[in-house]
C-alpha positions as CSV (number, residue, x, y, z in Angstrom):
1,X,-38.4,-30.1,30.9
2,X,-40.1,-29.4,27.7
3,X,-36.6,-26.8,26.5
4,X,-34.6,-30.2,27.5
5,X,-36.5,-32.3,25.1
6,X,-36.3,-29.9,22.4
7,X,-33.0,-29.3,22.6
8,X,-31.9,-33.2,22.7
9,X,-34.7,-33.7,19.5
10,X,-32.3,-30.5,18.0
11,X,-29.3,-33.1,18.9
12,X,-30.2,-36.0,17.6
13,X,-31.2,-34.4,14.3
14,X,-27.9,-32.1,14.0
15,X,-26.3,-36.3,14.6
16,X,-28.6,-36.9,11.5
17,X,-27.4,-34.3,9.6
18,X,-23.5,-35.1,9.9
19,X,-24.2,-39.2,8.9
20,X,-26.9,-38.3,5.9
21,X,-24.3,-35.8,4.3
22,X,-21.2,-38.0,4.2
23,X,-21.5,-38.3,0.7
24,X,-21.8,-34.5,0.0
25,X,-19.0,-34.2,1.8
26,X,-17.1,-37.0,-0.3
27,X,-17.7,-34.9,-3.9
28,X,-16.9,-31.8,-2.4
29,X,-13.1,-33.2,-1.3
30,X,-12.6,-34.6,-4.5
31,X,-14.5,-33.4,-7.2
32,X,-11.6,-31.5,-9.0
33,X,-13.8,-28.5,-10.3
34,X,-14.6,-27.4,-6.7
35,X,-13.2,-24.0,-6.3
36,X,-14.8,-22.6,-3.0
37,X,-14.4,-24.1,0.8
38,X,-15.6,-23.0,4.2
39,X,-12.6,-21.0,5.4
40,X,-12.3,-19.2,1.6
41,X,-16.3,-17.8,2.5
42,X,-15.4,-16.7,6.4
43,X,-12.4,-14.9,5.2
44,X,-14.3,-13.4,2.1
45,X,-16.9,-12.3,4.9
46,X,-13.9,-10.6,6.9
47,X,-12.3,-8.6,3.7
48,X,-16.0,-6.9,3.2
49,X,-16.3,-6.1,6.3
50,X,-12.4,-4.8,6.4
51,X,-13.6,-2.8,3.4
52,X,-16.1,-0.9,4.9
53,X,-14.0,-0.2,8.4
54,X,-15.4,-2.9,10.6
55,X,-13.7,-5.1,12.7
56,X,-13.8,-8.9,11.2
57,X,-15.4,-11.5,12.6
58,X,-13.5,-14.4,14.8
59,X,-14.2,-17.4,13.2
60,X,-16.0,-20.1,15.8
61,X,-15.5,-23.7,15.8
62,X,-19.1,-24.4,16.9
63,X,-20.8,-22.0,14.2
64,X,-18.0,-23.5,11.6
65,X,-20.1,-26.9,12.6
66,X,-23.4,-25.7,12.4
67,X,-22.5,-23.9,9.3
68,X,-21.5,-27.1,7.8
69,X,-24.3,-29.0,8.9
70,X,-26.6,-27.0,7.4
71,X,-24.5,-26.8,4.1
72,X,-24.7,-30.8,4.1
73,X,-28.7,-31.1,4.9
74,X,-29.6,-28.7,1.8
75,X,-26.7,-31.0,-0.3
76,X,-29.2,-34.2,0.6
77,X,-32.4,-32.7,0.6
78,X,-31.6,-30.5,-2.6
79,X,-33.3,-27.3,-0.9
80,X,-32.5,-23.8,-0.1
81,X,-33.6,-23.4,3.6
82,X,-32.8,-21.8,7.0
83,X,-34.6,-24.9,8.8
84,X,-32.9,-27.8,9.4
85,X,-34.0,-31.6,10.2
86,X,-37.4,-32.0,11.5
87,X,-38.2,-27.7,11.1
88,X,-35.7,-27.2,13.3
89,X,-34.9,-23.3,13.6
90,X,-31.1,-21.6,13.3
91,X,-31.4,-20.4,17.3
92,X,-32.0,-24.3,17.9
93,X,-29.4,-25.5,15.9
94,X,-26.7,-23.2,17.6
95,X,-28.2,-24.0,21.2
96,X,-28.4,-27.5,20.5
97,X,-24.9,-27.4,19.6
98,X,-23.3,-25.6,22.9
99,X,-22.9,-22.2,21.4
100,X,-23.2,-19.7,24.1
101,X,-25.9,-17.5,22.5
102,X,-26.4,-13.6,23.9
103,X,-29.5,-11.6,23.4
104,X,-33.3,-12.6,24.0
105,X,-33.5,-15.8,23.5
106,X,-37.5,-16.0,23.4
107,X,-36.7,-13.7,20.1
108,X,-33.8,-15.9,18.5
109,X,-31.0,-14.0,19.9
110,X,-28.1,-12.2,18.4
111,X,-27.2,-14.3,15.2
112,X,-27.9,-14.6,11.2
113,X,-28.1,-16.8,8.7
114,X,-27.1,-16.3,5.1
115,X,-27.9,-19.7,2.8
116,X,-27.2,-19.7,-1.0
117,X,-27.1,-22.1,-3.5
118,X,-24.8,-22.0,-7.2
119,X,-23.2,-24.2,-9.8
120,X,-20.3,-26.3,-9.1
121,X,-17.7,-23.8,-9.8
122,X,-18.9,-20.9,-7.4
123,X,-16.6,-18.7,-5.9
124,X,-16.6,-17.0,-2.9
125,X,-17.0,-13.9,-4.2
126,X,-20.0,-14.6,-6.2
127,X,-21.8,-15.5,-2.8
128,X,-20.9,-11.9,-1.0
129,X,-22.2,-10.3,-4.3
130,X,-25.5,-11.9,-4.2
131,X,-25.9,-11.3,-0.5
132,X,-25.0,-7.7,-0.6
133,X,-28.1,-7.9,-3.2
134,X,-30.4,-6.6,0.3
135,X,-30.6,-5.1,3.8
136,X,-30.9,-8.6,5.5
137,X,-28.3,-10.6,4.0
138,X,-26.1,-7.2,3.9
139,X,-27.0,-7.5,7.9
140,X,-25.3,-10.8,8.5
141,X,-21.8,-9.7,7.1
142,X,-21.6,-6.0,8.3
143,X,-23.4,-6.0,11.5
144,X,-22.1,-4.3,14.4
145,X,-23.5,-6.3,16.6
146,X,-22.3,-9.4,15.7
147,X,-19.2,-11.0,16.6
148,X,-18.4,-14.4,15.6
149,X,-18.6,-16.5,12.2
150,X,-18.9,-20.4,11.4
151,X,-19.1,-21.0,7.4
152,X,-19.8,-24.1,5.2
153,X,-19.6,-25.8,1.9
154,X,-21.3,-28.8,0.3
155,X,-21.9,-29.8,-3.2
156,X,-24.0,-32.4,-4.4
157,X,-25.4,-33.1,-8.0
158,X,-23.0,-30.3,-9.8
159,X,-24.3,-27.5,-7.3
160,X,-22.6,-26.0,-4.9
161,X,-24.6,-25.0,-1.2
162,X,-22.9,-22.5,0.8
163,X,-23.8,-21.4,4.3
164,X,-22.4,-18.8,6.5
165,X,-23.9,-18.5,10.5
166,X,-22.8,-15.5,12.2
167,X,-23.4,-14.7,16.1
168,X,-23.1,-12.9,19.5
169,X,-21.5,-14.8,22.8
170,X,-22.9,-13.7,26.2
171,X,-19.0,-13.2,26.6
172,X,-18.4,-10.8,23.8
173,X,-17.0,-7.4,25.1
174,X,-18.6,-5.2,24.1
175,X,-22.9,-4.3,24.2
176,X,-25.2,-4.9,21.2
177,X,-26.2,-1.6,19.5
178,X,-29.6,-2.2,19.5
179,X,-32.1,-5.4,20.4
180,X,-32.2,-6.0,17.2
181,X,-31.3,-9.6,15.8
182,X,-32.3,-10.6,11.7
183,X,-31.8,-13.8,9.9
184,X,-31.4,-13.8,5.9
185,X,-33.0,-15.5,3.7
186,X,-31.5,-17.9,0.5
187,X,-30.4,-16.6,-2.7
188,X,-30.2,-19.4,-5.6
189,X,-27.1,-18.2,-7.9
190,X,-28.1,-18.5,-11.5
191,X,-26.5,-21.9,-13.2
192,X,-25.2,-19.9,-16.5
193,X,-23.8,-17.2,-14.0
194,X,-20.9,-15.7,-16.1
195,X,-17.5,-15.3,-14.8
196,X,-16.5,-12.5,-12.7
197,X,-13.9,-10.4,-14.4
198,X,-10.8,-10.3,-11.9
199,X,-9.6,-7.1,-11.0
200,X,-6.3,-5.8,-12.2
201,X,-4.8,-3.1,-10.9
202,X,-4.4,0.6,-12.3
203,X,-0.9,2.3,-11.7
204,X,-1.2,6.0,-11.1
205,X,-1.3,8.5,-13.8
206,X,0.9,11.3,-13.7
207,X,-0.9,13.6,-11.2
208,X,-1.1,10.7,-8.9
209,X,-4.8,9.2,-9.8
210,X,-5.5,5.9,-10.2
211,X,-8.2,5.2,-11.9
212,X,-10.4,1.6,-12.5
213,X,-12.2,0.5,-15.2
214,X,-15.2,-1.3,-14.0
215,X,-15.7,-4.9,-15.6
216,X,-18.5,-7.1,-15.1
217,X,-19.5,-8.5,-12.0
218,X,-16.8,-6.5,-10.2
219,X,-18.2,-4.4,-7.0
220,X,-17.1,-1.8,-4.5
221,X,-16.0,-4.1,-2.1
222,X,-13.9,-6.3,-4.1
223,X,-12.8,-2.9,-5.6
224,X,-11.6,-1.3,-2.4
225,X,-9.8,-5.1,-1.2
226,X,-8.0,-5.3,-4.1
227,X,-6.7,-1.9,-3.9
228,X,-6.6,-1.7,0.0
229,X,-9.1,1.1,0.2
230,X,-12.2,2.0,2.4
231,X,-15.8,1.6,0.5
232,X,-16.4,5.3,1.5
233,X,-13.7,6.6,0.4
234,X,-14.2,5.6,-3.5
235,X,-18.2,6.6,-2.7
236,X,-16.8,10.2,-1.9
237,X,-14.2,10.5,-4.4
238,X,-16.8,9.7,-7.3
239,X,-19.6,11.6,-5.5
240,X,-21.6,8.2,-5.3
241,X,-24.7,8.1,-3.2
242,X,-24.5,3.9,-3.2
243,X,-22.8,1.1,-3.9
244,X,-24.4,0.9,-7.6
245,X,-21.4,0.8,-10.1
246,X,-21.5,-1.0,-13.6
247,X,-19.6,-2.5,-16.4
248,X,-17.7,0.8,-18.2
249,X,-17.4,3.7,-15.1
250,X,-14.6,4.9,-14.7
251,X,-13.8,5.1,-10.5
252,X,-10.9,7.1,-8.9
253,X,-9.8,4.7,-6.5
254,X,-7.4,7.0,-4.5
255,X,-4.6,9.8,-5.3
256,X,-1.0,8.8,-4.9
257,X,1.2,11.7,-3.5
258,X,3.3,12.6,-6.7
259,X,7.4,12.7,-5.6
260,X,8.6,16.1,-5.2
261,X,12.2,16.8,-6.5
262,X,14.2,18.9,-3.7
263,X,16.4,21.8,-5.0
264,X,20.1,21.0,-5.3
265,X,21.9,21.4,-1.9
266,X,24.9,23.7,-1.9
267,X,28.1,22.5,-1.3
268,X,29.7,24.1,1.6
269,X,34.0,24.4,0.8
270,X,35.3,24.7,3.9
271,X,38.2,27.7,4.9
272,X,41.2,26.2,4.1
273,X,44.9,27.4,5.4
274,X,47.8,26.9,2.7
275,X,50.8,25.9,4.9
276,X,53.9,27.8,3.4
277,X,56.6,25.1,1.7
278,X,59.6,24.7,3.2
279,X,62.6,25.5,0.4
280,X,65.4,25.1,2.7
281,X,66.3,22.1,1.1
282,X,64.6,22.8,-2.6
283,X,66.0,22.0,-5.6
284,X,66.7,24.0,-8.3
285,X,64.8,24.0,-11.2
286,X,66.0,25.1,-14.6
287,X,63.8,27.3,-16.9
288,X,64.5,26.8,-20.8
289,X,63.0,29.4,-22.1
290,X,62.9,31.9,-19.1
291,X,63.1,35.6,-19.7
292,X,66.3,37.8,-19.4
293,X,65.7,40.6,-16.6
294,X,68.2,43.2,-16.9
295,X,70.0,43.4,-13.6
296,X,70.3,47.2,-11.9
297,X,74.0,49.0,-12.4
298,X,76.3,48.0,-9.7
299,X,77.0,50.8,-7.5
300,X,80.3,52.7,-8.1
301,X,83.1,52.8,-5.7
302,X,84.4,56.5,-4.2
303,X,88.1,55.6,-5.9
304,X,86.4,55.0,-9.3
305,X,84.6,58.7,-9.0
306,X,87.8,60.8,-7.7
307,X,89.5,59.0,-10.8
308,X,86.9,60.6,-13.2
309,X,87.4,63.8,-11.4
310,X,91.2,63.8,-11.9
311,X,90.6,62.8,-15.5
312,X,87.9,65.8,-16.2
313,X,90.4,69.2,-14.6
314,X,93.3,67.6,-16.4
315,X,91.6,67.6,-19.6
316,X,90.3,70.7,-18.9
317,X,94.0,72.6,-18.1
318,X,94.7,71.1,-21.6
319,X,92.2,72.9,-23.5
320,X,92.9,75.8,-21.3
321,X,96.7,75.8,-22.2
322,X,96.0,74.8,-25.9
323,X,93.6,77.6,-25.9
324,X,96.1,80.5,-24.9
325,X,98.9,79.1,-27.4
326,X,96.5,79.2,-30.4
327,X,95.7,82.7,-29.1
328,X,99.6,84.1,-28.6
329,X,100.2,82.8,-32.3
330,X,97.6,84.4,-33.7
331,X,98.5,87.8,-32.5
332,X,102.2,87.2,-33.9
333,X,101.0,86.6,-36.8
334,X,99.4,90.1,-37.0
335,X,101.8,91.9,-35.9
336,X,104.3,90.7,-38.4
């Protein structure tokens, strides 16, 4: 009976909460400086914990409205604070509104609250770097035991109140690591925060490294987003211990594989077969300035060589008959 009461008290004031903060609500849509909504810090909850290998959270309609309920109380009442109307506790508030809570519930159950506070023109990432600030508030973003995440915005008076609510079902799949369930605290942001330098990418250099120049407010875990790297990675590439890193370091983010040029591929000529031409029907062609080729003797005929013959004993029976005259004169002339 006594839980029953409680929890309808926890009811009416959550009911409180939503009618007190509809003005809150009213400058937050419409003031044109605001930069930052609800669904802006759930998914910049989800890229941290994408950075550092986790699974991210499913976003919850009940624990967006609780989120936001809280946002709007600390809008009215101008404080930083896990409690809500009337002291009543985070555990409450989620059980009040129908969440299905897992864990002990006499010790609060699995869930977390991380509250902050900043000027007008917060951004998302400005909240995840001041809760990464310590173990608690690092707890609600990256634990392993939680599953879900509800997040809200309000601004009132030029300041901005953010609120994120993150939590275990009894449905979720898988078992808690350990019993273990921690709310964080509230971090007030600074009014003259300075900007956070955005973070432009490095191209590789010619051996493949890319390397980042840190500038202000920049950390590991926008660092390893914005390049789509793991957190340990870059820790083990620079030989870094935590997640300190300041304005000036010089990080080597990751190693590109440099292209490798393959060798020229030979060119295979296949066999070919030269078909011969036909020159049945070819055409002459007429050489201008072709060479003369002295054309072998003809071959005599056998009437042309017994003519010779015939030629050569007559010739000879001449000189044989002219020969004996001579002589026969000559020895008349002696004698006389």
């Amino acid at each position: 009976m006594l839980i029953r009461i409680k929890f309808l008290i926890a009811t009416l004031c959550v009911s409180f909460v939503s009618l007190s903060s509809t003005h809150a609500q009213a400058e937050s849509a419409h003031n044109p400086h605001y930069q930052i909504n609800a669904y802006d810090l759930a998914n910049a909850v989800n890229a941290l914990r994408v950075a550092y290998g986790l699974t991210p959270y499913s976003i919850n309609s009940i624990l967006m409205f609780t989120a936001q309920n809280q946002a709007d109380f600390m809008a009215v009442t101008g404080q930083v604070t896990h409690s809500g109307p009337g002291g009543i506790t985070l555990t409450q508030r989620l059980l009040a509104a129908g969440y299905p809570l897992a864990g002990d519930l006499s010790l609060g159950g699995f869930r977390a609250e991380n509250i902050m506070s900043g000027n007008e023109g917060v951004v998302a990432e400005s909240a995840i770097n001041g809760w990464m600030g310590d173990a608690p508030h690092q707890n609600t973003m990256l634990s392993p035991n939680l599953t879900e995440i509800g997040a809200g915005v309000a601004l009132a008076n030029g300041r901005a109140y953010l609120v994120i609510d993150a939590a275990r079902p009894i449905d979720a799949p898988n078992p808690p690591i350990d019993g273990t369930s921690v709310v964080g605290g509230g971090t007030i942001v600074p009014a003259g925060e300075a900007p956070i330098s955005p973070v432009i990418l490095s191209t590789p250099n010619a051996s493949g490294a890319v390397i980042h120049d840190v500038e202000y407010g920049q950390s590991l875990w926008r660092l390893a987003i914005a390049y789509g790297v793991k957190i340990d990675d870059i820790k083990r590439l620079n030989g870094l211990f935590d997640n300190s890193i300041y304005p000036g370091n010089k990080l080597l983010i990751k190693i590109e594989p440099t292209p490798t040029l393959a060798p020229p591929t030979a060119t295979v000529i296949p066999n070919t077969t030269i078909a011969p031409t036909d020159t049945t029907n070819a055409t002459p062609v007429l050489v201008a300035n072709a060479t003369a080729t002295l054309a072998a003797p003809l071959e005599q005929s056998s009437s042309d060589v017994m003519s010779w013959a015939i030629g050569i004993i007559a010739l000879a029976i001449f000189g044989a008959g002219a020969f004996a005259w001579w002589g026969t004169k000559s020895n008349a002339s002696k004698s006389g």
